[in-house]
N, C-alpha and C positions, 0 to 999 in steps of 0.2 A: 343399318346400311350407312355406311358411310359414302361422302362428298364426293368421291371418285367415283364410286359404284353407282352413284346419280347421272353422274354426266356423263356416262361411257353408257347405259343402259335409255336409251329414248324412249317416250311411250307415244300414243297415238296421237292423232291430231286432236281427235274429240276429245280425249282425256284431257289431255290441258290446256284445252278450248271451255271444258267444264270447269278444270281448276280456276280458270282465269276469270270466268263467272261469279263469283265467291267474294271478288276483292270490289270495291266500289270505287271512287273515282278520289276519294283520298287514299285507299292504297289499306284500306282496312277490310279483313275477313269478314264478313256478315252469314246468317244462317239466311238459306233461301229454302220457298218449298217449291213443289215440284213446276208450282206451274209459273212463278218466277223465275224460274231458271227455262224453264222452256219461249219464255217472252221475252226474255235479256238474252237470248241467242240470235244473234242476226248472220248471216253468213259475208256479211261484208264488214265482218271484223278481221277474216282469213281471206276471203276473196271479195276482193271492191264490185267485180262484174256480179258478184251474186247478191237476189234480194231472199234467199229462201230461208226460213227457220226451220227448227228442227221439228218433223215428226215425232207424235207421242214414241214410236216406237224406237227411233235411235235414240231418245234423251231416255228411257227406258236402257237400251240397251247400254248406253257408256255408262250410267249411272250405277248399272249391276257390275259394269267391268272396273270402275274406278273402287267402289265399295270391294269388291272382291282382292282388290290389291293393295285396303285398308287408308287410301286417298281420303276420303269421304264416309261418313257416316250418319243414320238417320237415328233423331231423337224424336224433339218435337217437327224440327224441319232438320232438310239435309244441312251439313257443315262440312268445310274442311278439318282435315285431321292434321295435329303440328307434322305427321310424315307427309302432308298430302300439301302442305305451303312448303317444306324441304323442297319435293318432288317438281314443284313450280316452279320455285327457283333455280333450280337445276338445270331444269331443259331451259327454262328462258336463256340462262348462261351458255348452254349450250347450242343451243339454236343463233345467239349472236351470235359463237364462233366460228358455227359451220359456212 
């Protein structure tokens, strides 16, 4: 998939709300498991008015939808995949320009 096909194709909010999960605060991918990634979600990273986290069952559900579009993959714990740090930079690029 190339660069173009990145930034002309958006995906969800969750999905690269989870991608963006993954990166820590120097800007480095880390392997998280599930329930790391369900505690590092705060909903006043996308909306300041909101204090809610995610239920098991939508961090469940993005989690199946980002794996299923090869984002994210489970070993020991869940990780980004090099298409799924593409994929983040992409829309990030793209969401500035829109």
């Amino acid at each position: 998939m190339s660069q173009v096909e990145l930034l002309e194709k958006p995906i969800s909010a969750d999905v690269f709300t989870l991608l963006r999960l993954f990166e820590n605060y120097r800007g480095i991918d880390v392997p998280q498991d599930w329930f790391d990634l369900r505690q590092h979600y705060h909903g006043a990273l996308d909306d300041p008015a909101s204090r809610e986290t995610w239920s098991p069952q939508r961090l469940s559900k993005v989690l199946d939808e980002a794996e299923a579009e090869g984002l994210v993959e489970y070993r020991d714990k869940w990780r980004i995949t090099p298409k799924g740090a593409e994929t983040r930079k992409a829309e990030t690029v793209r969401r500035m320009k829109a």
